[in-house]
C-alpha positions, 0 to 999 in steps of 0.5 A: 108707591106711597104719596107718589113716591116709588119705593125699591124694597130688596129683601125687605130692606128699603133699597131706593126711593123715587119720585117722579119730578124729583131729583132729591129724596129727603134722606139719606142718599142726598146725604151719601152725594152731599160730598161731591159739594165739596170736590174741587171745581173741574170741568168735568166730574167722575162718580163710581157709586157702589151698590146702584140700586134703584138709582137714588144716590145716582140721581143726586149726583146727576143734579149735583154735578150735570156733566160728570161721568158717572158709573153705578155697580149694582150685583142684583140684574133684577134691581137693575131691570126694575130701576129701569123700568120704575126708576126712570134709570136710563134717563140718568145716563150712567154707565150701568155695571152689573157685577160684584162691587168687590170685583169690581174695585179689584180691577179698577184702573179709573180714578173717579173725583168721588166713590159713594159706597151704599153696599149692603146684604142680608133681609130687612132690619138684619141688613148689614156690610158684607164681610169685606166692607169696611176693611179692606173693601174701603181702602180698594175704593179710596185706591179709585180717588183722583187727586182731592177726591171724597169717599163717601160710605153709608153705615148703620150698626158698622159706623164705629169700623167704618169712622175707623177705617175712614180714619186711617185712610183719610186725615179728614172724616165727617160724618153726616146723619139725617132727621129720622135715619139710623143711617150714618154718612162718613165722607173722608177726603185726604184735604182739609174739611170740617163739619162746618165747611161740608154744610157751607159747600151743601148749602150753597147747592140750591139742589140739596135746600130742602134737605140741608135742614134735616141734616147734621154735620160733625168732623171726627178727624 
């Protein structure tokens, strides 16, 4: 814990963060969820977030959308127990499925309004996409889309594939990077969405204010 923030580190990667009170986390998984501002409005919206963790990404989209079915797939039980135990998980109330997120998408028969893809392997700085991420990974996550869903998938050193595989699925992709962060958000939807638009839709969400600033926005199709 630093500052009263929980930290979820797997591997040496920075996994998860919470704090306590808090819905946001300043960072990157409020920039995974930020596309679920733009999703169509419906009575009720479905979540499938990839890669559970600690809940961080989970926890956005429960502020983003209250009522929405949401359904996290996490490989590790042990990240599971801990996210249970300091990450106030249970609490989200997510459907919680520990399997292979490739396995996963592979017997998939829901459709989901948006997918946040958050998977990565390996230790520490080395962390990086498993071999079937971005391809064909990411085209078994936009076969889960409902009709005008976003699929939102965080890269580092594989942004390049991972604009280029979203670009083949989706005719609008944008990307988003946050202050201080190697990470990048590539969001793709089979409608129309600028940069400009995606901020509009995120500013307009008092849950992601304090975050908006650190924020950027560019459309890349």
């Amino acid at each position: 814990m630093r500052d009263g923030v929980r930290e979820l580190h797997v591997d040496g990667t920075f996994a998860s963060c919470f704090e306590p009170g808090r819905d946001i986390t300043g960072s990157v998984w409020d920039a995974l969820a930020a596309g679920i501002t733009a999703l169509p409005r419906r009575r009720r919206r479905s979540v499938l977030l990839l890669g559970l963790g600690g809940g961080s990404a989970a926890r956005v989209a429960r502020a983003l959308a209250p009522r929405a079915e949401i359904v996290g797939v996490e490989i590790d039980p042990s990240v599971v127990r801990l996210a249970r135990r300091w990450f106030e998980l249970d609490a989200l109330g997510i459907e919680v499925v520990v399997d292979d997120a490739r396995a996963y998408l592979g017997r998939c028969r829901r459709r989901f309004d948006a997918v946040l893809e958050d998977v990565f392997i390996g230790t520490g700085r080395e962390a990086v996409k498993p071999e079937w991420l971005p391809r064909p990974g990411l085209e078994g996550a936009a076969r889960c889309l409902a009709r005008r869903g976003i699929l939102a998938s965080n890269a580092l050193d594989e942004a390049p594939a991972v604009a280029a595989a979203m670009a083949r699925l989706f005719p609008s992709v944008v990307r988003i990077q946050v202050d201080d962060y190697d990470n990048q958000i590539f969001v793709g939807c089979s409608g129309t969405l600028t940069g400009r638009e995606l901020r509009r839709a995120v500013a307009a969400t008092p849950v992601l204010t304090p975050t908006l600033p650190r924020l950027s926005f560019r459309r890349l199709s």
